[in-house]
C-alpha positions in Angstrom: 0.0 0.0 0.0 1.1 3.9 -0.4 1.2 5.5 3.0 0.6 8.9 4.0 1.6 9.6 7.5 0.8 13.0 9.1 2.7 14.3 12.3 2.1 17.7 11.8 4.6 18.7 15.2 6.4 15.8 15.4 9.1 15.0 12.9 10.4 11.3 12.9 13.8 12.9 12.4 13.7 15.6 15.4 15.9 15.3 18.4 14.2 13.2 21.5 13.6 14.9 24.7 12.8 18.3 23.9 9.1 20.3 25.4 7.9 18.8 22.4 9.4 15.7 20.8 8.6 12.3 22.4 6.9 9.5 22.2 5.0 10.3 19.3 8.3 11.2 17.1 9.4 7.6 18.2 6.4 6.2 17.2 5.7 7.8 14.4 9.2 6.8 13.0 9.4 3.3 14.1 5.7 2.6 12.5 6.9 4.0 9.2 10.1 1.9 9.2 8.1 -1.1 10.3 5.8 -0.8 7.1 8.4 -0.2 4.7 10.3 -3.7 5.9 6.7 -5.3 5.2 6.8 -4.0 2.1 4.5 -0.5 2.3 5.5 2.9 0.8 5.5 5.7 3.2 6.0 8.8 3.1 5.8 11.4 6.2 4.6 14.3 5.9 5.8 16.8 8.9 5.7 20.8 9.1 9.1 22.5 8.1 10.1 24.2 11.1 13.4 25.0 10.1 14.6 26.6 6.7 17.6 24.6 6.1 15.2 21.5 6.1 15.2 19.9 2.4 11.9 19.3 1.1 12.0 15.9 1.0 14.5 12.9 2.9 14.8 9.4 2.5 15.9 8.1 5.4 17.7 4.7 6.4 14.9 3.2 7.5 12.9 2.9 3.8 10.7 5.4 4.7 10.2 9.4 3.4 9.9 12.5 4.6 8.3 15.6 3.3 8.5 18.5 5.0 5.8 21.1 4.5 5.6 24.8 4.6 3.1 26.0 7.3 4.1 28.9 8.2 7.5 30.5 8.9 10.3 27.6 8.8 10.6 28.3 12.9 10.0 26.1 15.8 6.5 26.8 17.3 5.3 25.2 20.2 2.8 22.7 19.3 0.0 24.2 21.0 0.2 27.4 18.9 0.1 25.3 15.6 -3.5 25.7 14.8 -3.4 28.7 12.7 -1.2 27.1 10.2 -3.4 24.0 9.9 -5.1 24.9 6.8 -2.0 26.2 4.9 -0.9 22.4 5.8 -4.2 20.9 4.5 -3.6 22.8 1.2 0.0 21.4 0.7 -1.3 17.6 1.7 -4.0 18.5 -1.2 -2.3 19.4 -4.3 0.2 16.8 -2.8 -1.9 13.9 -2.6 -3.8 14.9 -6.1 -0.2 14.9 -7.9 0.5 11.6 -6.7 -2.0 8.7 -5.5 -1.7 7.4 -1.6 -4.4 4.6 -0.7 -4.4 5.7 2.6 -3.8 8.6 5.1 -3.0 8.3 8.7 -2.7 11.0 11.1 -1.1 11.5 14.3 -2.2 14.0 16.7 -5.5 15.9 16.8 -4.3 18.6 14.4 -2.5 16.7 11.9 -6.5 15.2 11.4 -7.8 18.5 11.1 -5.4 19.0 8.0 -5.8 15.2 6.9 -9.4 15.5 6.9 -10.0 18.5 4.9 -7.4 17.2 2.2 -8.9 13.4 2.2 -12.2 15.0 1.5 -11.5 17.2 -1.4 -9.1 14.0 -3.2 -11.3 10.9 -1.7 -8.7 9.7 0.5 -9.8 7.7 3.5 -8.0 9.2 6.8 -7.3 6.7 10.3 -6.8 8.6 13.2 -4.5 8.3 16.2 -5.2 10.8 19.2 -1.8 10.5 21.1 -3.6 12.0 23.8 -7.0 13.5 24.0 -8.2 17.2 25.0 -10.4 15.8 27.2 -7.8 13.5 29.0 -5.1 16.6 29.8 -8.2 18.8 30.9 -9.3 16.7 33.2 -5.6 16.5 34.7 -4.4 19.6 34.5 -7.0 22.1 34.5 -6.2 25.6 34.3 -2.5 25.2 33.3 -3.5 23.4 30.2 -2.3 25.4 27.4 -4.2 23.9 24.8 -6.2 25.8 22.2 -9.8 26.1 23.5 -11.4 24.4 20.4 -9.4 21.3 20.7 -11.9 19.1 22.9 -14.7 19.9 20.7 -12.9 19.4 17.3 -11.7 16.0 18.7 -15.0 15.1 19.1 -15.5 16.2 15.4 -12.9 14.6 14.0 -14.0 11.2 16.0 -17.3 10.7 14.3 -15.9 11.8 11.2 -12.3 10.3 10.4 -12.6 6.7 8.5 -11.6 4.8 11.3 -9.7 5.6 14.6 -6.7 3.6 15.8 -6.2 3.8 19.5 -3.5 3.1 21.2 -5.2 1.5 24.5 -8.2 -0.2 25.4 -9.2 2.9 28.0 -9.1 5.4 25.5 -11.8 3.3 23.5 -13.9 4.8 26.4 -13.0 8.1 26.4 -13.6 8.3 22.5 -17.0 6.8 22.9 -17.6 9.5 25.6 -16.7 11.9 22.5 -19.2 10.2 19.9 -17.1 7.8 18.1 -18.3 4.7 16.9 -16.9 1.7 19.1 -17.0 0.0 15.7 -14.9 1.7 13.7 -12.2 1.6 16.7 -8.7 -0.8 16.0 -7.0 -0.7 19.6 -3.1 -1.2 18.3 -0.5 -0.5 20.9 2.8 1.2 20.6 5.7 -0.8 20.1 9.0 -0.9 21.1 12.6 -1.9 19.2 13.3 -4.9 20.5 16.5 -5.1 18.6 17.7 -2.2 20.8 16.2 -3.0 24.1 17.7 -6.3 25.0 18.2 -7.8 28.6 22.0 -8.7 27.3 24.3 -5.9 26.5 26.4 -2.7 28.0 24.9 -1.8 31.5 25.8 1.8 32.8 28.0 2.4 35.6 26.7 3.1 38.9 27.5 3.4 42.5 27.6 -0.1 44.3 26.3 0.9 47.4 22.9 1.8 46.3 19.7 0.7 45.0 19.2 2.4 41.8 15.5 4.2 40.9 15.5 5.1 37.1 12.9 7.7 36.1 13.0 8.2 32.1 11.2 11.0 30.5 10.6 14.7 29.3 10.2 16.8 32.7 6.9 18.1 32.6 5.1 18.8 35.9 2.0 15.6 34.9 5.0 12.7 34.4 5.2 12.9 38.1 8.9 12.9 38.9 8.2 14.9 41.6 6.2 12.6 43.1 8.8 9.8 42.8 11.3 12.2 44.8 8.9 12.3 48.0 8.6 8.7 47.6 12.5 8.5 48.0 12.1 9.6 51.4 10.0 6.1 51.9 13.0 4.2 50.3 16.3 4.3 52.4 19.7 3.8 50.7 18.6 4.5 47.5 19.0 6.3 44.8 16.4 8.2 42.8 18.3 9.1 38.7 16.4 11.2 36.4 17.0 10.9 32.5 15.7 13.8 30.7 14.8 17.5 30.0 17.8 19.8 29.1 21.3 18.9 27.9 23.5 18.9 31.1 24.9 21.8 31.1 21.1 23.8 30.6 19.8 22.0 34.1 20.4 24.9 36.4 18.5 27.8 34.4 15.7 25.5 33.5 12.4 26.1 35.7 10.9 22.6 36.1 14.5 21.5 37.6 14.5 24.2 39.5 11.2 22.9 41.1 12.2 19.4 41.5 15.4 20.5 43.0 13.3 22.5 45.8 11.1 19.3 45.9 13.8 17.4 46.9 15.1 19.7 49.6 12.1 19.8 51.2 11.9 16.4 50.9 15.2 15.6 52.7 16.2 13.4 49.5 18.5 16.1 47.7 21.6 13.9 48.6 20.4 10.9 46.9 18.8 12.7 43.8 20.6 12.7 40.3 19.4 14.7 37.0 21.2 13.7 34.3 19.5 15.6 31.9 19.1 15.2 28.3 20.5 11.4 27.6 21.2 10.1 23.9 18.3 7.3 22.7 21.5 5.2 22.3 22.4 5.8 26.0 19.3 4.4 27.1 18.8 0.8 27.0 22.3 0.4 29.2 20.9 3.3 31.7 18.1 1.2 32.2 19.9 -2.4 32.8 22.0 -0.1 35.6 18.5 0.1 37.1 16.9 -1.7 40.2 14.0 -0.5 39.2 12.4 1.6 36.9 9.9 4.3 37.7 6.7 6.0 35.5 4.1 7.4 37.4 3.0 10.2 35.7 -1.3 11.3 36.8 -2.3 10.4 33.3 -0.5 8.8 30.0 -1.8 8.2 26.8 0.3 5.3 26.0 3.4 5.0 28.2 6.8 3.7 26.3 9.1 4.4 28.7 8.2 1.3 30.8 7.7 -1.4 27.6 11.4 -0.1 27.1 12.0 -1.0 30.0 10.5 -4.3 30.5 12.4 -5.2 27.2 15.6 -4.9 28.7 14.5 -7.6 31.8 13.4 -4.6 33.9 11.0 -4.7 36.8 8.5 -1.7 36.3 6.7 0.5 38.6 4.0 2.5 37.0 0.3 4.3 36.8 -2.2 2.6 36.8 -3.5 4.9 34.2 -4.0 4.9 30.2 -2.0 2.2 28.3 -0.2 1.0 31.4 -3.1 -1.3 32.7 -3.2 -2.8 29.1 0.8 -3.3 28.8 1.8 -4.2 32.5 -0.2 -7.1 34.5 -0.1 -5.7 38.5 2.1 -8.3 40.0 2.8 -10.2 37.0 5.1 -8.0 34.7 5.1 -5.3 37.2 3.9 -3.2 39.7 0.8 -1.0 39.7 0.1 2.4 41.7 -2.0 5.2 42.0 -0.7 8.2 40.6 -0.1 11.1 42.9 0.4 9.0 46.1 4.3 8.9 46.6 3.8 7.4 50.3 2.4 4.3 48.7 4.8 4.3 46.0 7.5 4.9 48.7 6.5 1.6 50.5 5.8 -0.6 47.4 9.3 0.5 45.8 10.8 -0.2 49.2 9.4 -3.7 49.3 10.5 -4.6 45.9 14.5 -3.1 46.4 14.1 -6.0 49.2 13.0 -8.9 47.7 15.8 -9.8 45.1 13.7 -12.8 43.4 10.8 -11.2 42.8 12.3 -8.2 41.0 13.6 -11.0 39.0 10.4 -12.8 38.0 9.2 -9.6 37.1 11.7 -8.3 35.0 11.8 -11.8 33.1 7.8 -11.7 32.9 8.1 -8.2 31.6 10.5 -8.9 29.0 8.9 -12.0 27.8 5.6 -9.5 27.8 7.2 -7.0 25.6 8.9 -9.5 23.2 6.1 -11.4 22.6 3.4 -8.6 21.9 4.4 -5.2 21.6 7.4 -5.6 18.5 7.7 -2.7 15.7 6.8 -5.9 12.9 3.8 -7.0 15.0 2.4 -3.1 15.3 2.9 -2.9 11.8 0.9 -5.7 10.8 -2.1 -5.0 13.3 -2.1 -1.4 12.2 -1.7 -2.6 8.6 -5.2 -4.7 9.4 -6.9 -1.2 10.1 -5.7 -0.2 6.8 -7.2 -3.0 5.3 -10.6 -2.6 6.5 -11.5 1.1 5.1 -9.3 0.0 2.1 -11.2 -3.4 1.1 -13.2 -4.1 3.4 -11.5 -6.3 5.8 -13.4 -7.3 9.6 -9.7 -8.0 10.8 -9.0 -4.5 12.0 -7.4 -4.5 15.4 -7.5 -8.5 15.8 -4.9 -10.2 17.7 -2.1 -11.6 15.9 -2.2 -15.3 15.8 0.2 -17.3 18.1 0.5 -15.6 20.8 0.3 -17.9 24.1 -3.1 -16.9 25.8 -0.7 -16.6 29.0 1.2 -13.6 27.8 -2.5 -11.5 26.9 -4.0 -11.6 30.5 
């Protein structure tokens, strides 16, 4: 099939770990590599927001990317991209009526705003991933959500209207219905993770041997909860909370949301035994997290979560939300450990009763890699989301079916 991918913000080539690239860049880029090695042709199509962009890249991975002018070739915040929306449905429109795609899928809530109105005017059906919904971060963060004000209801818009939805978790489904979406024209295909890269066997970073280690992976933004993981620490004796993420190194001490965690951690009585590392390199990470006793994610809410399939790839025992896609990827008890956000003295005593019991980290962190081999590879996101394409292509009732041979202990 010919592939157009829309990430209107974020570029499957941009730098991890900025405000603004994540998980979604990752995804985005690993879903369109995935394809091509099946066979697909894809091509990415990602606002320009720099002027010594080219207009169009083929990258390594099989895959292209066009970059497209909305707007002046500068970086804008995400949440101020709205105005530029319909310059970028007019360049996916004459794009995609110069040359023939079978299908459009767009990532993010604007990138379907622009996929929409150019699918209508060529005929081209549009799938939709949300990433995270309107309705989700205003429930969470309330007044300091920066979003435009017309996202919630244009979500809602573009959920009864897009072809077919692709969601990433089984409780998003219920948010979406809540938004007027048709259940049935829902695939649930999770995220995946590079299971070529995140390997129990390989380099392990160097830490201090007196110590437990806590590993906390992540942008810093105030809803991941890092700071709730530092007032834990004060739960967790002789160990070690490190934080991977935010700023290069050298930025950490003018940036504001270190600045708060810092002043968290003082208050805490935890400053001695708290490490920001900062910006670390994708290719860092997979040895930072074998260095790890355990690895923390307990943000208030999460759309997906990668950070702990990563993890559980590389043999790790998780400790995470019981929120968004981490109920569907993690089994409490059985891959790893489930909490409720926002309440670090019960995250304090569970992490402390897992640093002491040496076997059961162990059967975790095997369960959890077994987990995250078996079900949540690049090739087997590919094929599920492939099935999605399928059924508003031709028709097929396989959209968002398990893939065959998978042992039945693995899904529950």
């Amino acid at each position: 099939m010919r592939i157009a991918m829309v990430s209107e913000h974020a570029s499957p080539l941009a730098t991890i770990g900025d405000v603004d690239s994540g998980g979604q860049n990752v995804h985005v880029d690993a879903l369109s590599a995935a394809l091509a090695r099946a066979g697909h042709d894809v091509t990415v199509f990602t606002r320009r927001d720099s002027i010594a962009l080219p207009v169009r890249v083929r990258t390594p991975q099989g895959y292209t990317v066009e970059h497209v002018d909305a707007g002046l070739p500068v970086e804008v915040p995400k949440d101020e991209l709205l105005p530029y929306m319909g310059d970028f449905a007019e360049v996916l429109t004459r794009r995609w009526q110069e040359e023939r795609f079978d299908v459009a899928h767009a990532h993010f809530w604007m990138s379907g705003l622009a996929a929409v109105r150019a699918g209508g005017t060529v005929g081209l059906p549009v799938l939709q991933t949300f990433h995270a919904l309107g309705s989700v971060k205003r429930r969470h963060q309330g007044q300091h959500d920066t979003s435009p004000p017309s996202r919630i209801a244009t979500e809602a818009r573009l959920a009864r209207s897009v072809t077919r939805i692709v969601a990433t978790c089984s409780d998003e489904v219920a948010e979406l219905a809540l938004l007027g979406a048709c259940e049935q024209r829902i695939s649930v295909v999770p995220c995946g993770v590079d299971l070529d890269r995140f390997t129990p066997e390989g380099l392990t970073a160097l830490r201090s041997p007196r110590r437990r280690r806590l590993l906390v992976v992540g942008r810093l933004v105030e809803r991941k909860g890092v700071d709730d993981a530092i007032r834990a620490l004060a739960y967790v004796p002789d160990a070690e909370l490190v934080v991977a993420g935010g700023p290069e190194a050298r930025h950490l001490d003018g940036d504001p949301e270190v600045q708060r965690l810092r002043k968290v951690a003082l208050r805490a009585g935890v400053a001695d035994r708290v490490v920001l590392l900062g910006k670390v390199s994708r290719d860092a990470i997979p040895a930072l997290f074998r260095s790890a006793d355990v690895v923390v994610a307990v943000p208030w809410y999460e759309p997906f979560g990668i950070v702990p399939l990563e993890a559980m790839a590389c043999g790790r025992p998780v400790v995470v939300s019981a929120v968004g896609g981490m109920l569907d990827s993690v089994l409490d008890e059985r891959t790893g450990v489930l909490v409720r956000p926002k309440h670090p003295r019960l995250l304090g005593s569970r992490l402390q009763q897992l640093l002491t019991d040496d076997e059961r980290r162990a059967a975790l962190g095997a369960a959890g890699a077994l987990r995250a081999r078996t079900l949540y590879g690049w090739d087997r996101v590919a094929a599920l989301t492939s099935q999605a394409y399928a059924a508003v292509c031709y028709g097929s009732v396989a959209a968002g079916q398990a893939a065959p041979g998978v042992p039945q202990e693995v899904l529950q």
